[in-house]
C-alpha positions in Angstrom: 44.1 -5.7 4.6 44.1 -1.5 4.8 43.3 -2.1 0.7 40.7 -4.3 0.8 38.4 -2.8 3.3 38.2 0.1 1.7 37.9 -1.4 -1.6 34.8 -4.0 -0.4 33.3 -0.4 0.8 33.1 1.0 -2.8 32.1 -2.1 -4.4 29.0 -1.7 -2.0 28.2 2.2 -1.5 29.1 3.5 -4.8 26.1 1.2 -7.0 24.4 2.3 -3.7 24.7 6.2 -4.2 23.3 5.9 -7.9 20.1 4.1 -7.1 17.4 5.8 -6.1 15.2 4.5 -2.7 13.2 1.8 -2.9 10.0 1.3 -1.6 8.9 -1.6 0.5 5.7 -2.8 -1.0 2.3 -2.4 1.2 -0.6 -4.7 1.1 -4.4 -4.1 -0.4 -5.5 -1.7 2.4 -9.1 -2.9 1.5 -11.1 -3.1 5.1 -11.3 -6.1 4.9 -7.9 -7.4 4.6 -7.2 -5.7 8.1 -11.0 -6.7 9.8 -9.4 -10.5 8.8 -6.6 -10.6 9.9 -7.3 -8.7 13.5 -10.5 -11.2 14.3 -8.5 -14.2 14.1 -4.4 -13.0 15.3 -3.0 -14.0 18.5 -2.8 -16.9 20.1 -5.9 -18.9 20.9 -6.5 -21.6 23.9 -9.4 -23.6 24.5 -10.9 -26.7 23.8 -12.1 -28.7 20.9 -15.3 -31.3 21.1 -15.4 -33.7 18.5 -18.5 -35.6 17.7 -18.0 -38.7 15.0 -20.4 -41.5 14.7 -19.2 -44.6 16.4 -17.3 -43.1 19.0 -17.8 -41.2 22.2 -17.7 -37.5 22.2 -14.8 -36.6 22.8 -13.1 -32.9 24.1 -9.4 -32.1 24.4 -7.0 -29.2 24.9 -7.0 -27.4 21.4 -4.6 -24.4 20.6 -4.7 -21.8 17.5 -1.5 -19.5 16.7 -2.2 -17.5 14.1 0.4 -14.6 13.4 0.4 -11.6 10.6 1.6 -12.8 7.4 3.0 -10.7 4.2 2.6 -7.9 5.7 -0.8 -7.8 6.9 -2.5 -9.3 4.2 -2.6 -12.4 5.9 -2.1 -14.6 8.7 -0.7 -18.1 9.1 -1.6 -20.2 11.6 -0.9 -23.5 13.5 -3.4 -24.9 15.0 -2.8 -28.4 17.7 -3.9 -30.7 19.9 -3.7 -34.1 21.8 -7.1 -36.2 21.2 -7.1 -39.9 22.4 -6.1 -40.9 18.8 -2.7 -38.8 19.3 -1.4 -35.4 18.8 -2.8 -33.7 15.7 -1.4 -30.4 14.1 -2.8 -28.0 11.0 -0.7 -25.4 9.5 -3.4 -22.7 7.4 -3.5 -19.9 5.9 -6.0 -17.2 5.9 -6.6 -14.4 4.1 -9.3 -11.7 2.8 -9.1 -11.6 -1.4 -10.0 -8.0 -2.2 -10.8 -9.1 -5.8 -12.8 -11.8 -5.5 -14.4 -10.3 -1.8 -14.0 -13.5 -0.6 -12.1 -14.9 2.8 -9.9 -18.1 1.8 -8.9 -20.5 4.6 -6.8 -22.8 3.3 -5.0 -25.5 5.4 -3.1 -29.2 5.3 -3.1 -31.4 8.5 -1.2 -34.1 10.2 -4.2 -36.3 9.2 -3.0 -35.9 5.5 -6.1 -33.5 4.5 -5.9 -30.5 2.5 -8.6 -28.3 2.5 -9.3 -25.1 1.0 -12.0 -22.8 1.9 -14.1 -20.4 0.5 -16.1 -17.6 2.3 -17.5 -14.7 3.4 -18.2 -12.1 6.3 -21.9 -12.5 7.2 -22.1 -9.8 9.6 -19.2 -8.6 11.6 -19.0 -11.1 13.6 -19.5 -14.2 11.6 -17.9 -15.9 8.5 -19.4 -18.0 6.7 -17.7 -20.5 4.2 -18.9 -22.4 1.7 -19.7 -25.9 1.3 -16.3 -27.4 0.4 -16.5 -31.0 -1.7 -13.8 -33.4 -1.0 -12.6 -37.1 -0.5 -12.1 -38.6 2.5 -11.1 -42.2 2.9 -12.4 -42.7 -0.5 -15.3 -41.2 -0.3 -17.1 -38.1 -1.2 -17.7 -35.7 1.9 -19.0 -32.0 2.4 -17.4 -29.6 5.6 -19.0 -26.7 6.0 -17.4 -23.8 8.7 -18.6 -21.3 10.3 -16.9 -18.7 12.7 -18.4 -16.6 15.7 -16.6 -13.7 17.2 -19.0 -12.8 20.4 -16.4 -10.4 21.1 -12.5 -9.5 20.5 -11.4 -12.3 22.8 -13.9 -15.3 21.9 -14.1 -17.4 18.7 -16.3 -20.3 18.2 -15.4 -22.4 14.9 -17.4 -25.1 14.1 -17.1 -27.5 11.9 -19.6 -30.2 10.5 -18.4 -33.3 8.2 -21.4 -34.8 6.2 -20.2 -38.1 5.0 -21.0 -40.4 1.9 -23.7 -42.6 3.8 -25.3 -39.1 5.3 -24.0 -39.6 8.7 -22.5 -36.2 10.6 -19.1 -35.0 12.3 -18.6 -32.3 14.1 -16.2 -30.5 15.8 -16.2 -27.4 17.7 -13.6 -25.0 18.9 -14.3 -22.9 21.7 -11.9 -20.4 22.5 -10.1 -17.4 24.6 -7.3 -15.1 22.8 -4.2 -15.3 25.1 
């Protein structure tokens, strides 16, 4: 035992001593990376109304908890909530692209959807995403997003859901940073 400790202490600190330190790699400090990821970190409580054709509106208890991802150049978030249908859950991802200057949101859900967003900071307050195309239930749909920061505390997302026969959904998420 006296030998081998000793030993398994070279094996390791010797390479060691000949390498020179490496650094541990930083994000894009572009300010918009870090304007991102501050509006939407923390953990957010509030409530969600949902509005779909053919059913009553509907509000329930909604929760976002988004944390700092690689680094700071992101933030992951899960997002849930219990709506008469059942508990429903998204896991997304956010993040500022200093190349294309574009804010990508891009999330799957318990529901089975995958969505991936595409937008941009209308004022500093507000982003903005694009029109995003996709199927749903066999059909051909359109979500556009937008989301308010009133302040550091507050967000307002809101979601609209035109579907194939022109009929609207929409949900909004009004909430407090915990």
């Amino acid at each position: 035992m006296r030998v081998t400790i000793p030993l398994m202490i070279a094996m390791f600190a010797l390479p060691a001593l000949g390498q020179k330190e490496r650094s541990v790699p930083t994000p894009p400090n572009a300010p918009e990376i870090a304007k991102t990821v501050q509006a939407i970190q923390g953990i957010w409580i509030g409530k969600m109304t949902a509005n779909v054709p053919g059913f009553p509106i509907e509000t329930f208890d909604w929760t976002m908890d988004c944390k700092v991802a690689a680094l700071g150049a992101g933030a992951s978030c899960t997002n849930t909530g219990k709506a008469s249908i059942g508990s429903m859950a998204e896991s997304c991802l956010l993040a500022f692209d200093p190349e294309g200057k574009t804010v990508h949101y891009m999330c799957v859900t318990s529901m089975g959807e995958v969505h991936d967003h595409k937008g941009h900071w209308k004022d500093d307050q507000t982003i903005e995403f694009e029109p995003l195309r996709a199927g749903m239930m066999g059909q051909t749909i359109t979500e556009t997003l937008v989301w308010y920061f009133p302040d550091a505390g507050t967000i307002d997302k809101v979601s609209e859901v035109q579907l194939a026969d022109g009929s609207l959904m929409r949900f909004e998420f009004k909430g407090r940073r915990r």
